[in-house]
TIVO-2410 file (N, C-alpha, C; in nm, 3 decimals):
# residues 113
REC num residu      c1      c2      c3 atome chaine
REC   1      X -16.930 -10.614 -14.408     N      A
REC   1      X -16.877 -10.538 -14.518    CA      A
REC   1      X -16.933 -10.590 -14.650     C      A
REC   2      X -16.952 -10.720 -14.686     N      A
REC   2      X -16.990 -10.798 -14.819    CA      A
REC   2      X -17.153 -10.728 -14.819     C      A
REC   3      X -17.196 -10.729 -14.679     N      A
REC   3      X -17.382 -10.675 -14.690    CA      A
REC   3      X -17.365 -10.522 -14.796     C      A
REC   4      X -17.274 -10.457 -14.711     N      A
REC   4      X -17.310 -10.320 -14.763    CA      A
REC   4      X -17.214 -10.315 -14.942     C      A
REC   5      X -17.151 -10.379 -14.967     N      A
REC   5      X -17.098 -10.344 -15.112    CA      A
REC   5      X -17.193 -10.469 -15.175     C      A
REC   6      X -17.274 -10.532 -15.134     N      A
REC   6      X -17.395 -10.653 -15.248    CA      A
REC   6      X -17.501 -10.513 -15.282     C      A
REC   7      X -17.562 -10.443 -15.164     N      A
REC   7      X -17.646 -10.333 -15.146    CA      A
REC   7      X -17.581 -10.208 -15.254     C      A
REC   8      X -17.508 -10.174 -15.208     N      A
REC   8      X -17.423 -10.055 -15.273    CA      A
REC   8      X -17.415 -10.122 -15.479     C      A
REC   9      X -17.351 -10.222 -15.516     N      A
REC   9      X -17.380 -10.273 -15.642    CA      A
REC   9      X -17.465 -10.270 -15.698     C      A
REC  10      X -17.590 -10.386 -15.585     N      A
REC  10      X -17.699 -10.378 -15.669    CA      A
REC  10      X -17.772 -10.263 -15.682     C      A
REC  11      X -17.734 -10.175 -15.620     N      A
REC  11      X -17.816  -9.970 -15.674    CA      A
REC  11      X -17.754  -9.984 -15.770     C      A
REC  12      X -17.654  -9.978 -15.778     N      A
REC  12      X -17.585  -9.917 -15.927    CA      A
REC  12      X -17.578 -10.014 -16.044     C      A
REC  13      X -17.642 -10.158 -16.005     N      A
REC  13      X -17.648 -10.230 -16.154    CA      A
REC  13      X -17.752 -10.164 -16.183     C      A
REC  14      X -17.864 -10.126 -16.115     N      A
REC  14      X -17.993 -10.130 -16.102    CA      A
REC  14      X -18.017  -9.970 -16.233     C      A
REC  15      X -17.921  -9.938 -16.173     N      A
REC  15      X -17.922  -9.760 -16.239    CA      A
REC  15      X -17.852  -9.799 -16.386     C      A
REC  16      X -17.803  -9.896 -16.355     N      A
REC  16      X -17.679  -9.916 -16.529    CA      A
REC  16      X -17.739  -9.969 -16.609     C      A
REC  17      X -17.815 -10.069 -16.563     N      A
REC  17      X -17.941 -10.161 -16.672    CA      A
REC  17      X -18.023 -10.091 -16.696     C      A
REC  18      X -18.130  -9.939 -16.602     N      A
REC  18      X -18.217  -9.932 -16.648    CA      A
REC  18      X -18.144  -9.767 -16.764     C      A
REC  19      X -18.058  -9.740 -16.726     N      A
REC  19      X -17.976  -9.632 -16.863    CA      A
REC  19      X -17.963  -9.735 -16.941     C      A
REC  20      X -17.905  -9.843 -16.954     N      A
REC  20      X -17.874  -9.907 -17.078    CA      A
REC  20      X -18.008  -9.945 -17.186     C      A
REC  21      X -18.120  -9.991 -17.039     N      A
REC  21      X -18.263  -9.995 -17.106    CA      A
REC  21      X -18.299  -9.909 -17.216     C      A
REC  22      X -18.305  -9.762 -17.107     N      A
REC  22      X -18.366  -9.663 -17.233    CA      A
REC  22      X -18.269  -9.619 -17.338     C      A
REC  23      X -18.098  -9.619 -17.322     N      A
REC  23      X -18.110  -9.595 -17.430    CA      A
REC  23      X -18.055  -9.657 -17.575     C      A
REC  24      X -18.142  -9.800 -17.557     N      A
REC  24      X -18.167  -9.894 -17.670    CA      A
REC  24      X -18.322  -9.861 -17.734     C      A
REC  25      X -18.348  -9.802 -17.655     N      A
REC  25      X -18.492  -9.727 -17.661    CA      A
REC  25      X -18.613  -9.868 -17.665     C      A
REC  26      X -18.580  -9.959 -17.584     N      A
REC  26      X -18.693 -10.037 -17.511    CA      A
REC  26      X -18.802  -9.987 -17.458     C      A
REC  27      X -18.919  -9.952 -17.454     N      A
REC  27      X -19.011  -9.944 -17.397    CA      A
REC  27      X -19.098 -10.013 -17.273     C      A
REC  28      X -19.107 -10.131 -17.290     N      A
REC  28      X -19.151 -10.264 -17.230    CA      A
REC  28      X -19.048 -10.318 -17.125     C      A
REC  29      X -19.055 -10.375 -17.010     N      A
REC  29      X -18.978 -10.383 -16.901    CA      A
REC  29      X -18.892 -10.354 -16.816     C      A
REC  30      X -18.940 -10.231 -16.830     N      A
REC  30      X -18.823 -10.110 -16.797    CA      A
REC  30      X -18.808 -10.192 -16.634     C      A
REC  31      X -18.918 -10.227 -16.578     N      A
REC  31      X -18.911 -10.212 -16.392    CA      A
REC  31      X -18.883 -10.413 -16.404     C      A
REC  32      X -18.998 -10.476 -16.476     N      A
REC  32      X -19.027 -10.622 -16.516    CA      A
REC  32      X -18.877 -10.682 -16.478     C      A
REC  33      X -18.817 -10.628 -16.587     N      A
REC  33      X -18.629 -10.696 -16.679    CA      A
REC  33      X -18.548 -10.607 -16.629     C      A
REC  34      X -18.498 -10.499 -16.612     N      A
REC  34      X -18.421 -10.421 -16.565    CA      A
REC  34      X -18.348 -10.448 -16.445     C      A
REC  35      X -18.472 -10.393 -16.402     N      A
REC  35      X -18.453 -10.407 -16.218    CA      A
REC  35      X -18.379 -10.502 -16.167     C      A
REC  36      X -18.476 -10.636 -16.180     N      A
REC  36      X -18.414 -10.780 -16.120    CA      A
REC  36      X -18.275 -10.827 -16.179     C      A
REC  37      X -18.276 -10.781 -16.327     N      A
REC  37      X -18.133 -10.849 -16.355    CA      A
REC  37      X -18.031 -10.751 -16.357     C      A
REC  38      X -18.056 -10.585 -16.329     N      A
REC  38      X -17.946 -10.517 -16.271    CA      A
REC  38      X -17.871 -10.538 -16.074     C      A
REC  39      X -17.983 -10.551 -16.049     N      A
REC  39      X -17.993 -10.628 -15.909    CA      A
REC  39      X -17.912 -10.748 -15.859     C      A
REC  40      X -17.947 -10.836 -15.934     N      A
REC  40      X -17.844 -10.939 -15.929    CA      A
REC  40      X -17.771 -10.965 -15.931     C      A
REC  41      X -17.705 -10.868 -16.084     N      A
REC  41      X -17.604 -10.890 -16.146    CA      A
REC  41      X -17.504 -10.787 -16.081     C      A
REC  42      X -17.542 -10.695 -16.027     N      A
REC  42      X -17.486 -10.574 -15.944    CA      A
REC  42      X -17.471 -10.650 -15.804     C      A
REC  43      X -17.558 -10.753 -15.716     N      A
REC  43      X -17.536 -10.773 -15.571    CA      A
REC  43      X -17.431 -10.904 -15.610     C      A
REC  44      X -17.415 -10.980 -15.727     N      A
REC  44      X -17.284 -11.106 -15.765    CA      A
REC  44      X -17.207 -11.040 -15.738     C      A
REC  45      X -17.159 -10.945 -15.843     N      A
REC  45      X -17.038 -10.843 -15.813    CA      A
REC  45      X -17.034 -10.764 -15.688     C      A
REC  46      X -17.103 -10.739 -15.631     N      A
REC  46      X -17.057 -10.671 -15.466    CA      A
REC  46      X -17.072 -10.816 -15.420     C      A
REC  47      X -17.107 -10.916 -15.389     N      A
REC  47      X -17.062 -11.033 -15.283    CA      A
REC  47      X -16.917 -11.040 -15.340     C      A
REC  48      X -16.844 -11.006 -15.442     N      A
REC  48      X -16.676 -11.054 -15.491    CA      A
REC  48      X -16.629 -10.930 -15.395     C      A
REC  49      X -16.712 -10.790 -15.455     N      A
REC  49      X -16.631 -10.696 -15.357    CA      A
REC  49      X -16.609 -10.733 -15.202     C      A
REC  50      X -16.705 -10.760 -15.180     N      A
REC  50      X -16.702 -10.804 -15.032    CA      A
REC  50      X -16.595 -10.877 -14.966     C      A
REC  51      X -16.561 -10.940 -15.057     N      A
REC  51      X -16.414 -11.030 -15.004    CA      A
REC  51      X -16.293 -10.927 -15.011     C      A
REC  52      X -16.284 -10.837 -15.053     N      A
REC  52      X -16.152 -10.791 -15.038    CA      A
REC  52      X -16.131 -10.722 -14.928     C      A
REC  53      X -16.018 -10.751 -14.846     N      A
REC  53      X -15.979 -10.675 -14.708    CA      A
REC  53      X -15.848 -10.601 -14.754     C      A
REC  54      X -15.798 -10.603 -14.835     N      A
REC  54      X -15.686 -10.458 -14.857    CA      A
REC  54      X -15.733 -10.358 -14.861     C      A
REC  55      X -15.670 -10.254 -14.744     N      A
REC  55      X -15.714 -10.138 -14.776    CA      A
REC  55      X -15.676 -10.078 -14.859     C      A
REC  56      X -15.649 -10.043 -14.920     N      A
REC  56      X -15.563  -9.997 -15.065    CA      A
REC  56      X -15.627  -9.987 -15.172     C      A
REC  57      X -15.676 -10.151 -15.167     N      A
REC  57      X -15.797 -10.172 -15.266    CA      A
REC  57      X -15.935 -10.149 -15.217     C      A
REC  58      X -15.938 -10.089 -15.138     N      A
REC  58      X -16.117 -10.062 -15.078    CA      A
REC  58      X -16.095  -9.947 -15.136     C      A
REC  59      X -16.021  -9.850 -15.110     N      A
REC  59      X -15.996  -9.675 -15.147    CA      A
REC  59      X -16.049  -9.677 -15.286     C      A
REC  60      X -15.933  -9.761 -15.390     N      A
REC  60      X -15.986  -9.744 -15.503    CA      A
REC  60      X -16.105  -9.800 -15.533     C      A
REC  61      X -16.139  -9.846 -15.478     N      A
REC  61      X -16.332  -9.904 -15.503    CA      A
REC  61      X -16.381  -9.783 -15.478     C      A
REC  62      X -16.391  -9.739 -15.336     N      A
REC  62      X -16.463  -9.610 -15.326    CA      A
REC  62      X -16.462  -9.483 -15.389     C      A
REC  63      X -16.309  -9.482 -15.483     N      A
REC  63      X -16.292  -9.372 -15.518    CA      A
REC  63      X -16.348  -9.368 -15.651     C      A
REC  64      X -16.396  -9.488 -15.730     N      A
REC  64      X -16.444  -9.513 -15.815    CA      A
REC  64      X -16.552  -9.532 -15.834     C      A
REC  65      X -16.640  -9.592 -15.687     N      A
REC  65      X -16.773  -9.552 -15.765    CA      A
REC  65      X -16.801  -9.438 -15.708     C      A
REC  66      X -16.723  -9.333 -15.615     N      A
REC  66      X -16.760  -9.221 -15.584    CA      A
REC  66      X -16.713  -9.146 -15.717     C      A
REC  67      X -16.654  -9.154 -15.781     N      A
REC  67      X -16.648  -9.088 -15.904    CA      A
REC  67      X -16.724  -9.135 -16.071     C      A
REC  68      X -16.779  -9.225 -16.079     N      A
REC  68      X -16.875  -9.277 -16.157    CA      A
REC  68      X -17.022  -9.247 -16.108     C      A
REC  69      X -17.048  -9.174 -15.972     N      A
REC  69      X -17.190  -9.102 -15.895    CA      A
REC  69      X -17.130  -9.024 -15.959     C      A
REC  70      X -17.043  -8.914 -15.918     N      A
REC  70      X -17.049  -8.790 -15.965    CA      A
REC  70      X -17.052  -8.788 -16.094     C      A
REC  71      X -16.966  -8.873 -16.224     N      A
REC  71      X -16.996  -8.848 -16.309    CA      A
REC  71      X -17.087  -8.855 -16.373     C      A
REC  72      X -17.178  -8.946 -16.328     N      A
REC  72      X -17.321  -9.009 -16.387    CA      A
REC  72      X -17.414  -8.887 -16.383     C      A
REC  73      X -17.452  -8.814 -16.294     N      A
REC  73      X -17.475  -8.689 -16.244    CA      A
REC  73      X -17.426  -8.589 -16.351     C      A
REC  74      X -17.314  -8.526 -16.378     N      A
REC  74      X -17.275  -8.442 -16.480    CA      A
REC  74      X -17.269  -8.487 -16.624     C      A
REC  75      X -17.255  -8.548 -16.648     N      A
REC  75      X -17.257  -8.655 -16.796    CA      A
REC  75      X -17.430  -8.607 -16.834     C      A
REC  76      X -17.517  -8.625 -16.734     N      A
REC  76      X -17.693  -8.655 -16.734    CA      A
REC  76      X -17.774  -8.540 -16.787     C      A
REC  77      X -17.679  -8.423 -16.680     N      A
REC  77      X -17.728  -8.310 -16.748    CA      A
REC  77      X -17.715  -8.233 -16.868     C      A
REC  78      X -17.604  -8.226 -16.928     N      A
REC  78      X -17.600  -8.191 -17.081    CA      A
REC  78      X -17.683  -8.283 -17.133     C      A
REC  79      X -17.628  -8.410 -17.170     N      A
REC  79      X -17.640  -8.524 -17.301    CA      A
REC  79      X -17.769  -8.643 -17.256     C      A
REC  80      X -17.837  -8.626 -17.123     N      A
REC  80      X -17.923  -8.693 -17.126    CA      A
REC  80      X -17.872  -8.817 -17.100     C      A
REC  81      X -17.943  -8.922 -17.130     N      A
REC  81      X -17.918  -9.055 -17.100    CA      A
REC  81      X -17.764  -9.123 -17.138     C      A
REC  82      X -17.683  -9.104 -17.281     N      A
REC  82      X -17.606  -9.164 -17.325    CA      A
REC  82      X -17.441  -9.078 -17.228     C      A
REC  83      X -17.469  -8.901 -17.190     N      A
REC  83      X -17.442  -8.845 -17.096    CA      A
REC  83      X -17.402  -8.929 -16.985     C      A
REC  84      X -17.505  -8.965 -16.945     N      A
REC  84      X -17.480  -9.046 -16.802    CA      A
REC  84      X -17.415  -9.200 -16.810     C      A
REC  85      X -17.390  -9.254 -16.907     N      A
REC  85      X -17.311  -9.376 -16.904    CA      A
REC  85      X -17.162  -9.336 -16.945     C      A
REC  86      X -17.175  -9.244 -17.035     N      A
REC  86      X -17.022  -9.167 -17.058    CA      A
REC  86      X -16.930  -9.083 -16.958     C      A
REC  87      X -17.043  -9.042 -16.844     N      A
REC  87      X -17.034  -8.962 -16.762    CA      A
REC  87      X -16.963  -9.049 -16.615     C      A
REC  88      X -17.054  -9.204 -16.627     N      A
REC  88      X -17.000  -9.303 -16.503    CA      A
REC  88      X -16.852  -9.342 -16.575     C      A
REC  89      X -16.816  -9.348 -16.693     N      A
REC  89      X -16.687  -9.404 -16.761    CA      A
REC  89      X -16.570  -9.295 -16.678     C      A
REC  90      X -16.627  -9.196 -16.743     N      A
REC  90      X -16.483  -9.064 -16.723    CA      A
REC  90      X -16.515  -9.064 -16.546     C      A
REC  91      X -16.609  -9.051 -16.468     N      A
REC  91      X -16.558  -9.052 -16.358    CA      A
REC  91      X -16.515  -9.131 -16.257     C      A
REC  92      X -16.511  -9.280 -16.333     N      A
REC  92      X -16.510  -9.375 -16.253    CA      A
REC  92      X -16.316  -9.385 -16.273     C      A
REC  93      X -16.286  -9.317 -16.414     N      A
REC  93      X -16.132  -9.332 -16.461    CA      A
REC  93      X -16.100  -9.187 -16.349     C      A
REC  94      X -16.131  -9.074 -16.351     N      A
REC  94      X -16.117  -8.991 -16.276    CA      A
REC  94      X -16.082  -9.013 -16.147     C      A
REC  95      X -16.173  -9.102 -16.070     N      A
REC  95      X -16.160  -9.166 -15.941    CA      A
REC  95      X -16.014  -9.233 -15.975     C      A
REC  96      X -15.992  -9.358 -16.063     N      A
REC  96      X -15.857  -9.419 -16.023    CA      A
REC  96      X -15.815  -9.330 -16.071     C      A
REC  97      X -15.767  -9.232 -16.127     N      A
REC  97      X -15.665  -9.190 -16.127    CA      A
REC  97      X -15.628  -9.091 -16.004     C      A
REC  98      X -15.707  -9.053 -15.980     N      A
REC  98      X -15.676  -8.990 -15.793    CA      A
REC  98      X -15.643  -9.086 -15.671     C      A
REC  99      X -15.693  -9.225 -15.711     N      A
REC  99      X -15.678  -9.315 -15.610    CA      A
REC  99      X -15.494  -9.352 -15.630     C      A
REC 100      X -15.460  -9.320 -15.742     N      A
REC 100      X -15.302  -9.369 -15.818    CA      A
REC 100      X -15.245  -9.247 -15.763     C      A
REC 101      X -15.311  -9.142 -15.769     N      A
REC 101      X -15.225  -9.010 -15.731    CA      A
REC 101      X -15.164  -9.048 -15.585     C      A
REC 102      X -15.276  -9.102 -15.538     N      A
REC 102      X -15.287  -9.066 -15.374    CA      A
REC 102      X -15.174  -9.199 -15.276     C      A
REC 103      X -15.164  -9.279 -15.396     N      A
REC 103      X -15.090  -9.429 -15.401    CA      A
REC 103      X -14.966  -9.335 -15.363     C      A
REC 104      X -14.928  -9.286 -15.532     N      A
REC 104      X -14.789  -9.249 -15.481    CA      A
REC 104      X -14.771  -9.140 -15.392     C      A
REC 105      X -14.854  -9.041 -15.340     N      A
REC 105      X -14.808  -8.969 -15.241    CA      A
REC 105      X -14.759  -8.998 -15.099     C      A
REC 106      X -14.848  -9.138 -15.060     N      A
REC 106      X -14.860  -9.198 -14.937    CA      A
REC 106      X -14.733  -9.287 -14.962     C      A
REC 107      X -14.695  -9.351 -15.071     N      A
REC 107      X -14.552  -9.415 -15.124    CA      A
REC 107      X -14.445  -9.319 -15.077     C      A
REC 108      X -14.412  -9.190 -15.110     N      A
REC 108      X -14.271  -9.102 -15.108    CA      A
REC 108      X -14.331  -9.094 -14.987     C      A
REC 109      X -14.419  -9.080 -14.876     N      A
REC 109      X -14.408  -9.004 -14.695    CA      A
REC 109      X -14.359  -9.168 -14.655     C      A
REC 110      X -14.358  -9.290 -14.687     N      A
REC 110      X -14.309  -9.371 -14.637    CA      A
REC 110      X -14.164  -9.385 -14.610     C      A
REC 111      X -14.104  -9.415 -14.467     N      A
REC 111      X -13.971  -9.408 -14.508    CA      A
REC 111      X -13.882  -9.490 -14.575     C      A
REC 112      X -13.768  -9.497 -14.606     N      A
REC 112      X -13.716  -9.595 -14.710    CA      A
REC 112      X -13.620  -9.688 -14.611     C      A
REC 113      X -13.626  -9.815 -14.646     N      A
REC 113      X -13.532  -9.881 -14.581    CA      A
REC 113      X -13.406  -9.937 -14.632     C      A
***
């Protein structure tokens, strides 16, 4: 499980450093500087994910960066680059907040003791 969320991170530092790259409007190391230290810094943070075994808390991981993909994606196409970092914000909040929805629904089908 730690393999596939170090893998899964480091894509998406990889994608966050090189948006953040361009739009400081760097020219020079886009692949050099980017890459390796979105990589890294994205597979640190998935080896932490990796440790968590609550399921509860895996959902909202998934539901969050499945909603920071989608938003990154819709954010990209209007507004371009600054689009797509505004776009991973609102859908990554989008995600928890469906992951909170879904908290309390599965909360009230529990029975009460």
């Amino acid at each position: 499980m730690m393999a596939f969320w170090m893998l899964l991170a480091a894509a998406a530092g990889i994608k966050t450093m090189q948006s953040i790259w361009h739009l400081f409007g760097v020219a020079a190391g886009d692949v050099a500087i980017a890459v390796p230290v979105g990589g890294v810094v994205g597979a640190v943070a998935g080896a932490f994910l990796g440790l968590i075994s609550n399921p509860r808390l895996l959902v909202l991981l998934m539901a969050v960066f499945a909603g920071s993909a989608a938003g990154a994606v819709a954010g990209r196409l209007p507004w371009e680059e600054i689009g797509e970092i505004g776009g991973q914000i609102a859908g990554g909040l989008v995600g928890g907040i469906a992951w909170a929805t879904w908290l309390l629904i599965e909360r009230r089908k529990e029975p009460r003791l």
